[in-house]
Backbone as ProteinMPNN parsed JSONL, in Angstrom:
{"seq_chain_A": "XXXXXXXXXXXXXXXXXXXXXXXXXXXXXXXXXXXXXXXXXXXXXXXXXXXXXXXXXXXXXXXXXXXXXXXXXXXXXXXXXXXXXXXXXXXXXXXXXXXXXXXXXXXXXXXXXXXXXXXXXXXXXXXXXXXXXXXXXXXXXXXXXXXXXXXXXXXXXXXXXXXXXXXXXXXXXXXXXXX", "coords_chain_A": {"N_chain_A": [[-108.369, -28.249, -19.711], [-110.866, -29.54, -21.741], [-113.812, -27.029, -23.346], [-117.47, -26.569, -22.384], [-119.925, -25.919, -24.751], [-122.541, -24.825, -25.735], [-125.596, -24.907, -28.607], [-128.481, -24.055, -29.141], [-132.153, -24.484, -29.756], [-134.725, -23.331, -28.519], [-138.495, -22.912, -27.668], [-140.847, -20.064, -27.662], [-142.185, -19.943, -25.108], [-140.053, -21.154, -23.899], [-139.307, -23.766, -24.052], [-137.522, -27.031, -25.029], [-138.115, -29.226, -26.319], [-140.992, -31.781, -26.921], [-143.322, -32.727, -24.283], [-143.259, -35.269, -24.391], [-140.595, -35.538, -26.075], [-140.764, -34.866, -28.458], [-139.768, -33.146, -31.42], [-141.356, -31.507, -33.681], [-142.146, -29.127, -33.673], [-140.097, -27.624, -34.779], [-139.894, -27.965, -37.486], [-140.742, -26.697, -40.837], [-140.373, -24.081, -40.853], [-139.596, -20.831, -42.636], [-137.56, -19.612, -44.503], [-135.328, -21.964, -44.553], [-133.416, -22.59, -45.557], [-130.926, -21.381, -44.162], [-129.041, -21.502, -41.933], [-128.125, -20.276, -39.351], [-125.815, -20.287, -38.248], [-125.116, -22.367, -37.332], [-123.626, -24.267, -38.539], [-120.829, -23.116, -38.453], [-120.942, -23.365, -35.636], [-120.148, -26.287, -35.37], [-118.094, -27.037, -36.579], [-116.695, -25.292, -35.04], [-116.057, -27.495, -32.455], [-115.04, -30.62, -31.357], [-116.062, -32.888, -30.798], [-119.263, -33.881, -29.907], [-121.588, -34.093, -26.684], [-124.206, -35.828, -25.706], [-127.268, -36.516, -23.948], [-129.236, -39.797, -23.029], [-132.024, -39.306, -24.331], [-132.025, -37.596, -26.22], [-130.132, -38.863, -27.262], [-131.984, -40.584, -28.673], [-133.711, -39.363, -30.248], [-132.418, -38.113, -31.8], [-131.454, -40.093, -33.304], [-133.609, -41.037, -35.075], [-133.875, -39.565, -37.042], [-134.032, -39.272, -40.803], [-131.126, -39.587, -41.983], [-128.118, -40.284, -39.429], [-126.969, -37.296, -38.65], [-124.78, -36.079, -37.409], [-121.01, -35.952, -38.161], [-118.588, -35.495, -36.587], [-117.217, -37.389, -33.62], [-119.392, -38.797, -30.982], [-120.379, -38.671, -27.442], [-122.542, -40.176, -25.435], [-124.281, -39.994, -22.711], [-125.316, -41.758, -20.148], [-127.356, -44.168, -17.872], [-128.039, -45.829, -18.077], [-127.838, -47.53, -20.506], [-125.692, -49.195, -22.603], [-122.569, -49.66, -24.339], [-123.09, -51.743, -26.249], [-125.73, -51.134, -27.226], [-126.053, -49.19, -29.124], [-126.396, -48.723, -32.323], [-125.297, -50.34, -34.745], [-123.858, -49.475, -37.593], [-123.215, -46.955, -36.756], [-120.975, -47.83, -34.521], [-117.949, -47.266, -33.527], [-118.39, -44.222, -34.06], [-120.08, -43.215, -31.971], [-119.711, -43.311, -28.483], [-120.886, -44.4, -25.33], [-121.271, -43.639, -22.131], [-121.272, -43.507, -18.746], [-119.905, -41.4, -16.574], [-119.613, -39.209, -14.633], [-120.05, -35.244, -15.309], [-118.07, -33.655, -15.075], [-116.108, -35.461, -14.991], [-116.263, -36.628, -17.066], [-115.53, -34.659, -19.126], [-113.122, -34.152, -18.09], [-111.626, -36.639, -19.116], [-112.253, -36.64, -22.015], [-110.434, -34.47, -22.081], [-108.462, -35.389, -22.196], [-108.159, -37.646, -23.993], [-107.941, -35.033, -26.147], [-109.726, -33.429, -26.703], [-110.407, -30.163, -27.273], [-113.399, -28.558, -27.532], [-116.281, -29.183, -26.82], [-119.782, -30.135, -27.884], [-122.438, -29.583, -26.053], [-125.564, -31.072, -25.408], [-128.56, -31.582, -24.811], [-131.551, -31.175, -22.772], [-131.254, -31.952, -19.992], [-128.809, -32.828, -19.635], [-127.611, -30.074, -20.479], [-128.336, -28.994, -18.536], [-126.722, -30.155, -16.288], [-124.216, -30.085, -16.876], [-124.247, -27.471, -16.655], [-125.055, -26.323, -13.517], [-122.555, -27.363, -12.726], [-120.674, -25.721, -13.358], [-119.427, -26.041, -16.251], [-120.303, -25.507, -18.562], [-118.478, -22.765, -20.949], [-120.234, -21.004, -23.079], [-123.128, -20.551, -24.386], [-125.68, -20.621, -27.27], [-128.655, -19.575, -27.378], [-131.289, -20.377, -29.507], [-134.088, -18.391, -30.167], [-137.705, -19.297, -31.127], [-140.402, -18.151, -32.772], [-142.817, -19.395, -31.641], [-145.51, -21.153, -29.587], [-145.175, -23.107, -27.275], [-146.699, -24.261, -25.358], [-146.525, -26.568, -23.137], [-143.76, -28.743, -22.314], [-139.712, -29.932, -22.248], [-138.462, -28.314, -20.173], [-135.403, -25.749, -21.386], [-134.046, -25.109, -18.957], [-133.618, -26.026, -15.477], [-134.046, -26.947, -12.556], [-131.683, -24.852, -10.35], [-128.585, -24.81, -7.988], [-128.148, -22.39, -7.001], [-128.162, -19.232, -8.59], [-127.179, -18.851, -12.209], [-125.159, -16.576, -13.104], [-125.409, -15.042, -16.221], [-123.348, -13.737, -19.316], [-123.826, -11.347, -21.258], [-123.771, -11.42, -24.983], [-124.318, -10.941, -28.049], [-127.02, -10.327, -29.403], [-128.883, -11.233, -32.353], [-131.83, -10.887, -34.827], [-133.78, -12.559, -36.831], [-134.904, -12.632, -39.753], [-136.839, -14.977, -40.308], [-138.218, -14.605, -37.405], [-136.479, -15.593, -35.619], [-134.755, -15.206, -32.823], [-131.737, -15.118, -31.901], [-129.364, -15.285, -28.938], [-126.412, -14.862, -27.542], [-124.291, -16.07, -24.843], [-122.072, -15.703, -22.71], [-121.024, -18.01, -19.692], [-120.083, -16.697, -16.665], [-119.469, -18.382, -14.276], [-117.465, -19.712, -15.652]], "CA_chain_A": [[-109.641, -28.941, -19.618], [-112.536, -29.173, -22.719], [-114.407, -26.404, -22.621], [-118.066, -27.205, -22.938], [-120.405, -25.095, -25.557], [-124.328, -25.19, -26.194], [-125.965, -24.917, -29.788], [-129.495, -25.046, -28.896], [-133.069, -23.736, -30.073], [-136.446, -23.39, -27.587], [-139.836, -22.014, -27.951], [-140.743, -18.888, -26.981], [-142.036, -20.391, -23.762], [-138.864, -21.989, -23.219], [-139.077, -25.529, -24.111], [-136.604, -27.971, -26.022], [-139.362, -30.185, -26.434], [-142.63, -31.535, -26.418], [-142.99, -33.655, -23.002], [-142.933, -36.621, -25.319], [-139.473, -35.475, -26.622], [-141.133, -34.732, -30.062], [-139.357, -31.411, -31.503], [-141.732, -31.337, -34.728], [-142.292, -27.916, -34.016], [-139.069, -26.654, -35.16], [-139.865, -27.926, -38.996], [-141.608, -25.836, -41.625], [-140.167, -22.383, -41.112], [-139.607, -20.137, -43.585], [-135.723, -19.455, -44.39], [-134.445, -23.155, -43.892], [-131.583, -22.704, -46.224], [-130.19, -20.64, -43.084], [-128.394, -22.574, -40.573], [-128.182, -19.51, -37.984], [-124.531, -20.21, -37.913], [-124.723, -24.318, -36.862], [-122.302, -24.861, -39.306], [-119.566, -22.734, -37.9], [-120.146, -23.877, -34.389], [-119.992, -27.464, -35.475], [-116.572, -26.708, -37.118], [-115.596, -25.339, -34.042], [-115.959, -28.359, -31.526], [-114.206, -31.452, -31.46], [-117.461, -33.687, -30.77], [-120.907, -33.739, -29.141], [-121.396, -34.871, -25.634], [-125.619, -35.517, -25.441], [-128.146, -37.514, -23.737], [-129.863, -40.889, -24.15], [-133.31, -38.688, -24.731], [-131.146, -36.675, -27.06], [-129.583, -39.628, -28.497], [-132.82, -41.662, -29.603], [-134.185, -38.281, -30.729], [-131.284, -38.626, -33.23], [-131.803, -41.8, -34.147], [-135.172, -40.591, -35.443], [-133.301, -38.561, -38.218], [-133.064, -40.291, -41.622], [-129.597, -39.629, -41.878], [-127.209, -39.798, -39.135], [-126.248, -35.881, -38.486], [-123.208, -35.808, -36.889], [-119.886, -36.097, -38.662], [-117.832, -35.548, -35.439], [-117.179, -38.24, -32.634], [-120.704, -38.35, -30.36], [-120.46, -39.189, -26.392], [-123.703, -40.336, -24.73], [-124.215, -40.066, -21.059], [-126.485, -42.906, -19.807], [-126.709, -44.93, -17.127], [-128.897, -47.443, -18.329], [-127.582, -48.078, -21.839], [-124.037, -49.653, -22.619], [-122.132, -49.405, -25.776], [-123.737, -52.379, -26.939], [-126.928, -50.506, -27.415], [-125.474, -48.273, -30.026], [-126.567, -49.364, -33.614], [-123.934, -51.058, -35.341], [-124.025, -48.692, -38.622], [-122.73, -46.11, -35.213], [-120.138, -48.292, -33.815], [-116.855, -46.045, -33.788], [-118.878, -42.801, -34.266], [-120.662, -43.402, -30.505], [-119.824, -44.294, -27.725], [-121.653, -44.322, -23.82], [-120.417, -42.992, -20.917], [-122.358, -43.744, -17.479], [-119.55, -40.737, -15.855], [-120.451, -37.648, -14.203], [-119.813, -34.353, -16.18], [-116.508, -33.147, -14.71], [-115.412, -36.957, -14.963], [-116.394, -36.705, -19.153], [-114.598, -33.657, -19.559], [-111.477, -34.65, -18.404], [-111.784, -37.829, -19.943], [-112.036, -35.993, -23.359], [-109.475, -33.533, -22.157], [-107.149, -36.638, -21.887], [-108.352, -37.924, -25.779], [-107.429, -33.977, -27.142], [-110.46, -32.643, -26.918], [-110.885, -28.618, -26.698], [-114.381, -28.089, -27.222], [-117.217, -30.167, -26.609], [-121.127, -29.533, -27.833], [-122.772, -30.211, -24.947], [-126.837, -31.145, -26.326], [-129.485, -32.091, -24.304], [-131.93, -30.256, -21.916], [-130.597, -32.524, -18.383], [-127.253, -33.151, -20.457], [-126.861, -28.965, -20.298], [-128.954, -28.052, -17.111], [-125.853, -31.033, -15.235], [-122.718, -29.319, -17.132], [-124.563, -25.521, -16.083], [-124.491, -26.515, -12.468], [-121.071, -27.542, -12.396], [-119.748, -25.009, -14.067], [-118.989, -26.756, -17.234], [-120.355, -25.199, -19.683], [-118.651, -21.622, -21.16], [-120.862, -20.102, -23.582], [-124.863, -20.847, -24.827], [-125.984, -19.874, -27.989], [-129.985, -20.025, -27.759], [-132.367, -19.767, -30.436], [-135.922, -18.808, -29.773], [-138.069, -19.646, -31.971], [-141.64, -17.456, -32.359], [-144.036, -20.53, -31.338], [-145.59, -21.271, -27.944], [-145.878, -25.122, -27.219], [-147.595, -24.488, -23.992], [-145.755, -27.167, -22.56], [-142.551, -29.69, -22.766], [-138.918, -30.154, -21.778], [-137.248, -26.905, -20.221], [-133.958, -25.724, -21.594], [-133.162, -25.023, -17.508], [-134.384, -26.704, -14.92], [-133.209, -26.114, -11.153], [-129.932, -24.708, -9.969], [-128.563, -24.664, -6.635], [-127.729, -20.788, -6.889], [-128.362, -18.283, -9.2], [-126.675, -18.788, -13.269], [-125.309, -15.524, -14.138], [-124.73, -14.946, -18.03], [-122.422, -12.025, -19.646], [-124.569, -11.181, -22.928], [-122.462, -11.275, -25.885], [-124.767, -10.438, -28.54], [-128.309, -10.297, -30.027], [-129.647, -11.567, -33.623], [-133.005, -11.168, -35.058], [-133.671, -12.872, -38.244], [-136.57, -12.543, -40.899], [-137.621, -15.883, -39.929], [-138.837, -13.993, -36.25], [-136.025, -16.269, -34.73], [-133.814, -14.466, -32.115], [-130.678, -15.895, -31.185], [-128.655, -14.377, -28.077], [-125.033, -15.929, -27.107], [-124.296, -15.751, -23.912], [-120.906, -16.723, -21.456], [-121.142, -18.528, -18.351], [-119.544, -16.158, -15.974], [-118.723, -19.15, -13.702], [-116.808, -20.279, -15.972]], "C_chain_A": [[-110.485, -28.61, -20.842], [-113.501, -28.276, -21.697], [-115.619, -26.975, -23.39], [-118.902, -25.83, -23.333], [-121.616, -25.523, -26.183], [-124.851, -24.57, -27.226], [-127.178, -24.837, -29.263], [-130.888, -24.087, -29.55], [-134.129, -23.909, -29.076], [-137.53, -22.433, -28.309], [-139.94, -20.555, -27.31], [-141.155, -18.935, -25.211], [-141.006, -21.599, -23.12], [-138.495, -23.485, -23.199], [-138.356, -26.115, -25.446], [-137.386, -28.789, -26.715], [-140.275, -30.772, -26.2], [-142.225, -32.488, -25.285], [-142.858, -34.784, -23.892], [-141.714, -36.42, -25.839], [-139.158, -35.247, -27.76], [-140.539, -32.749, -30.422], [-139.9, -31.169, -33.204], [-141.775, -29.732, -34.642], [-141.002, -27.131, -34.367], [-138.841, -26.869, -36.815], [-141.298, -26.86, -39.304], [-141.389, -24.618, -41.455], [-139.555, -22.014, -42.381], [-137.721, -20.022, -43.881], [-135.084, -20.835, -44.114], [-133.483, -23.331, -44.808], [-130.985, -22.562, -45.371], [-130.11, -21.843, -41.916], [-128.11, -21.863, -38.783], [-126.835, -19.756, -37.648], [-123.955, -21.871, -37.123], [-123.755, -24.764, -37.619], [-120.973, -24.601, -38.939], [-119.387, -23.625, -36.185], [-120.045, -25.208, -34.708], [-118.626, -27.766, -35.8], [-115.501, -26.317, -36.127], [-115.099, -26.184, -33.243], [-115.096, -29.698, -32.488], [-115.211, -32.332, -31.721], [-118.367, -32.927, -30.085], [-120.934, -35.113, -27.672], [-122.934, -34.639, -25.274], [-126.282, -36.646, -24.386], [-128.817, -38.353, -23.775], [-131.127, -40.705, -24.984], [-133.076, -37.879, -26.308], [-131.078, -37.128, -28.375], [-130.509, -40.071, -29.148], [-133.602, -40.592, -30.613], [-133.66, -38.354, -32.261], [-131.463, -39.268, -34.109], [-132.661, -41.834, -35.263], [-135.251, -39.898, -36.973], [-133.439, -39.419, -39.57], [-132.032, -40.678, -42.039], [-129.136, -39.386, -40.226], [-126.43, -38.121, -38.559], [-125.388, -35.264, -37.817], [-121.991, -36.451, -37.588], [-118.638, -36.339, -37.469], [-118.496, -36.611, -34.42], [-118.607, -37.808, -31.664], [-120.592, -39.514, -28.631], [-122.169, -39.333, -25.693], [-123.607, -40.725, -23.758], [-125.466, -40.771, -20.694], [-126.679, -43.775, -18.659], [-127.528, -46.409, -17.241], [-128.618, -48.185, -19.809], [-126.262, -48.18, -21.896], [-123.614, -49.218, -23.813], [-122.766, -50.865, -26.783], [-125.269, -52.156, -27.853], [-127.416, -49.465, -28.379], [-125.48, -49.107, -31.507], [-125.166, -49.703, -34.436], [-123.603, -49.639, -36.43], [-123.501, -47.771, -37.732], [-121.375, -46.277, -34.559], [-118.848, -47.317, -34.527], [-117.377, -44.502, -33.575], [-119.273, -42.434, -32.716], [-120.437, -43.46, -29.671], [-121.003, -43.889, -26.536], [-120.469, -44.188, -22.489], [-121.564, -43.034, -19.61], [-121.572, -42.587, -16.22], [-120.456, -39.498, -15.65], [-119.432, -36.507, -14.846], [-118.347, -33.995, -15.673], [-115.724, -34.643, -15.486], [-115.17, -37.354, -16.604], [-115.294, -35.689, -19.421], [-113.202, -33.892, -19.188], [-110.931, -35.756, -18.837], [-111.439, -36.912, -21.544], [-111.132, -35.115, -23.492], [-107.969, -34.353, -22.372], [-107.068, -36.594, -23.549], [-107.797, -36.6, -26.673], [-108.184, -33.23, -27.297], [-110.838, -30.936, -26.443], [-111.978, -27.926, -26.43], [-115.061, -28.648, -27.859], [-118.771, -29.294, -26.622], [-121.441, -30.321, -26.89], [-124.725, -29.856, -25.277], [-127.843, -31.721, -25.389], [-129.821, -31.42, -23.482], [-131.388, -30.996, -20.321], [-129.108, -32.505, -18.531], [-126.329, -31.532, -19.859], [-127.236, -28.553, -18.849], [-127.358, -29.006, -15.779], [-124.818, -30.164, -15.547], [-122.923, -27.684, -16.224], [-124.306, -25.784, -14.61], [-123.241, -26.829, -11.994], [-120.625, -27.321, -13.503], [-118.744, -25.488, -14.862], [-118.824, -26.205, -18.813], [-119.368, -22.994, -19.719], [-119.008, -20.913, -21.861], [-122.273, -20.953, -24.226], [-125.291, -19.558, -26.043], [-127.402, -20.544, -28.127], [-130.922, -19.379, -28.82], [-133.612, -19.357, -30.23], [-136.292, -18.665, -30.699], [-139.621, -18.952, -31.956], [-143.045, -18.497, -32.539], [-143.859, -20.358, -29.714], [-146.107, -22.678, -27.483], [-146.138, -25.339, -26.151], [-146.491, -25.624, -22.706], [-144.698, -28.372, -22.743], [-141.614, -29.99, -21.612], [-138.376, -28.968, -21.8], [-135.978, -26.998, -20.658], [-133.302, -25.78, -19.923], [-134.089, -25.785, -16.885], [-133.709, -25.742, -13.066], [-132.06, -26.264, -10.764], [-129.83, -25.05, -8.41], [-128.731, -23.365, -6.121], [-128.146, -20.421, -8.319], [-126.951, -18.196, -10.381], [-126.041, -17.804, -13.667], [-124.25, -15.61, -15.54], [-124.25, -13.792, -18.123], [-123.443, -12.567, -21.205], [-123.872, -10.994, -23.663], [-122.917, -10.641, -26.95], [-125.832, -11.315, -28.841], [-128.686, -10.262, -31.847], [-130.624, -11.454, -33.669], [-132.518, -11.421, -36.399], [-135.281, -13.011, -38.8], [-137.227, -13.478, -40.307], [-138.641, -15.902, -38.56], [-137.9, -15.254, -35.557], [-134.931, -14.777, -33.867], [-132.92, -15.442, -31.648], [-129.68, -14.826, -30.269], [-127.397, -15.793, -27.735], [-124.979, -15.433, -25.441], [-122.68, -16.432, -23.298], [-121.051, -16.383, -20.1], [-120.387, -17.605, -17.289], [-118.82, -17.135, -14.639], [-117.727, -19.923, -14.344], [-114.911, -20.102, -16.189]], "O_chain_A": [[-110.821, -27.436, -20.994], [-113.854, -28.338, -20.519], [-115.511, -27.587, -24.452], [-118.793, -24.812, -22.649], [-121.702, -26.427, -27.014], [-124.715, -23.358, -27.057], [-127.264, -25.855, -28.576], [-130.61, -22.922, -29.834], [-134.318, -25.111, -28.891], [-137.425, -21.56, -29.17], [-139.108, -20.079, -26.537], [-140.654, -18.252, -24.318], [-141.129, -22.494, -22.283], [-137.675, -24.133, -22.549], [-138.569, -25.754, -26.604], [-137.126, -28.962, -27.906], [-140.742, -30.48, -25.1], [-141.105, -32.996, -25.225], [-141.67, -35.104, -23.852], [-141.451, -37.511, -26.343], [-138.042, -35.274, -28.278], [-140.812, -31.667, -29.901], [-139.079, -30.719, -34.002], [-141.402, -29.112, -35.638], [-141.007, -25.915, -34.173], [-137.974, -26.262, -37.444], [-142.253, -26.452, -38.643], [-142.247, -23.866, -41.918], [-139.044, -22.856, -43.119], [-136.89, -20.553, -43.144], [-134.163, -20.769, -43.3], [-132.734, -24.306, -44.756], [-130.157, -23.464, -45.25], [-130.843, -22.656, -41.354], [-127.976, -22.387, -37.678], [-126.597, -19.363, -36.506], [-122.901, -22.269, -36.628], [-123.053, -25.708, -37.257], [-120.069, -25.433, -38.998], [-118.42, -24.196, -35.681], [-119.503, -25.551, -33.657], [-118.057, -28.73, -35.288], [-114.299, -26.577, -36.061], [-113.895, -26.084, -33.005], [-114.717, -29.762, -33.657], [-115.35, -32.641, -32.905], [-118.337, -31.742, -29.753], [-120.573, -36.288, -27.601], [-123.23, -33.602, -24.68], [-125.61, -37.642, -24.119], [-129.544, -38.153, -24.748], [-131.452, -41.412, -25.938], [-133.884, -37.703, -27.22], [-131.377, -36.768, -29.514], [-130.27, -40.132, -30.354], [-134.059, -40.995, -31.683], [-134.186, -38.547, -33.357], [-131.6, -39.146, -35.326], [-132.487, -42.544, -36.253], [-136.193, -39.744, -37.75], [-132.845, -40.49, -39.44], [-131.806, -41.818, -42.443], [-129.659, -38.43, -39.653], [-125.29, -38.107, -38.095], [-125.274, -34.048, -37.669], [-122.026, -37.681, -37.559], [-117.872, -37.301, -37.533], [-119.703, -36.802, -34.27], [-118.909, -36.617, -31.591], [-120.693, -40.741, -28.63], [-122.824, -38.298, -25.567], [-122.953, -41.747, -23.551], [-126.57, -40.304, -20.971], [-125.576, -44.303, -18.517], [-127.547, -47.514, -16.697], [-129.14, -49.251, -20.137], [-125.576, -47.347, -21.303], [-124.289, -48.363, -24.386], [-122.799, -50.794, -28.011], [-125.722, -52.804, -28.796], [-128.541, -48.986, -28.526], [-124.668, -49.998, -31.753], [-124.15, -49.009, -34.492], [-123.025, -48.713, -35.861], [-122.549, -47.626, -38.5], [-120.699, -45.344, -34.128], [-118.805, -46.821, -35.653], [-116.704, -43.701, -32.926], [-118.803, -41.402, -32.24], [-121.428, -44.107, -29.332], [-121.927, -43.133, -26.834], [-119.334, -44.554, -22.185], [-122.671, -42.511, -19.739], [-122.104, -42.551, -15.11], [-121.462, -39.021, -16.176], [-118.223, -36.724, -14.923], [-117.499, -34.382, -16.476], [-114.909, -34.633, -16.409], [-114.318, -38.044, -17.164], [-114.225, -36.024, -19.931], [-112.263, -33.811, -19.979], [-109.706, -35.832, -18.937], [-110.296, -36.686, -21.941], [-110.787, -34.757, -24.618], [-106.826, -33.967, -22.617], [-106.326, -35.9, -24.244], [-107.266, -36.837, -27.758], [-107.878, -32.218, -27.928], [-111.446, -30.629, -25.418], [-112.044, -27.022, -25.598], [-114.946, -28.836, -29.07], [-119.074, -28.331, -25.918], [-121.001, -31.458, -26.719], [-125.165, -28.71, -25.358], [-127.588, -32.925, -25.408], [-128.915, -30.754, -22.981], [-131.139, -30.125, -19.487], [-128.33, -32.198, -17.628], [-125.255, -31.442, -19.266], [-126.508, -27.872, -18.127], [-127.088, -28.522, -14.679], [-124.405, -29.437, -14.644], [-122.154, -27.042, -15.509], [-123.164, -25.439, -14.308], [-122.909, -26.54, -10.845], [-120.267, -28.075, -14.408], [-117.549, -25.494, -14.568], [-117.99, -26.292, -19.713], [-119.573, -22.162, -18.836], [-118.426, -19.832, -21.77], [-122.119, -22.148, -24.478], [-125.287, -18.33, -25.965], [-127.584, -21.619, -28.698], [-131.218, -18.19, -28.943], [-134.374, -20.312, -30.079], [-135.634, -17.993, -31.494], [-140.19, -19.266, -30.911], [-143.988, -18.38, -33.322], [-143.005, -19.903, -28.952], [-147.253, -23.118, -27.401], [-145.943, -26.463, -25.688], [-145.929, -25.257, -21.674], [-145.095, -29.087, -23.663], [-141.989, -30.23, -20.464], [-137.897, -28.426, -22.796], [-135.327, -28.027, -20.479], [-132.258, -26.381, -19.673], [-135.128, -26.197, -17.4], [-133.257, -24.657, -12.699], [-131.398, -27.302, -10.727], [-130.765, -25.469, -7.728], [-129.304, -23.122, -5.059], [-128.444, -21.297, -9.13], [-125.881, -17.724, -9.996], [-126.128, -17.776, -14.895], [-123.102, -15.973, -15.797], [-124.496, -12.869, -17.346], [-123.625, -13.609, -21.835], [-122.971, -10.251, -23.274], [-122.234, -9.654, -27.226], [-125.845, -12.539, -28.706], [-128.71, -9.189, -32.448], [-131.121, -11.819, -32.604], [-131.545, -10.976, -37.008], [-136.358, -13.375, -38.328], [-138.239, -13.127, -39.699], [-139.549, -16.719, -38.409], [-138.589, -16.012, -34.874], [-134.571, -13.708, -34.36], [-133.275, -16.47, -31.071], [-129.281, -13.759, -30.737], [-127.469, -17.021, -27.707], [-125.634, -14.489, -25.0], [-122.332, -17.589, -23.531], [-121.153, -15.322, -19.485], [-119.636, -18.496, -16.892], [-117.806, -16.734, -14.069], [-117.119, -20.773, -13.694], [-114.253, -21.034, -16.652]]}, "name": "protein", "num_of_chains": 1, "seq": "XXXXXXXXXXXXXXXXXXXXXXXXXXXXXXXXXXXXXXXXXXXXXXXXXXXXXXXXXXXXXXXXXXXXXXXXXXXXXXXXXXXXXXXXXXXXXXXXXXXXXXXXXXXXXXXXXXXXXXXXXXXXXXXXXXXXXXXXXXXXXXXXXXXXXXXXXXXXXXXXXXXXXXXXXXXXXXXXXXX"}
């Protein structure tokens, strides 16, 4: 089965983004040569499996920023809905997370970024995802989009290790123990 694997950065009060879906606050830090190691895990996965909040987020980019194949889970948008300049790179998927993953486990896939705050809080409940590498970031944007949201039961993580970097980011890895 693809295993699935989270890249992700939040605030120090825990949010992906602003309730509007705006993630300006993660430009203008200091050190942005540094990638925090996004380059390796990008190298590791096969594709990206995100959300349509995720996806238009994307969109938003002036380039494009994915090189690898990109699944979007939607249930209101088709593959028609997917900018041409996209077509091949994209597609849409209206399945439920087990139902993606072995779908992609079929295609060859070993390991899947899994990107979005509902995108990861669906895989985390059904024990999808096996490891989270979060960034925090030393801002406090009062309020937004949680990285978690609600479980049924109780998440537990195995800590893998702890980063601090000049920039006052901390990044901790973590694996899913249900997994």
């Amino acid at each position: 089965m693809t295993t699935g694997h989270v890249f992700i950065a939040v605030s120090l009060d825990g949010y992906i983004a602003r309730p509007d879906g705006a993630i300006d606050w993660l430009e203008g830090w200091p050190d942005v040569g540094h990638d925090y190691g996004f380059a390796a895990f990008m190298e590791s996965v096969d594709g990206l499996v995100m959300g349509r909040s995720t996806f238009e987020q994307a969109l938003r980019f002036s380039d494009w920023p994915y090189t690898k194949p990109v699944i979007v889970l939607s249930r209101t948008m088709t593959d028609a809905d997917v900018p041409s300049a996209l077509a091949g790179r994209v597609r849409v998927s209206d399945k439920a997370p087990r139902e993606v993953m072995n779908e992609l486990s079929h295609d060859g896939w070993q390991r899947a970024y899994i990107d979005g705050g509902r995108v990861i809080q669906s895989f985390l409940r059904e024990g999808l995802i096996d490891d989270l590498v979060i960034t925090r970031l030393p801002v406090v944007i009062g309020s937004g989009l949680p990285l978690f949201g609600e479980v049924t039961g109780d998440v537990r993580l195995a800590h893998i290790s702890t980063s601090a970097f000049a920039s006052g980011f901390v990044q901790s890895c973590y694996r899913a123990s249900a997994a």
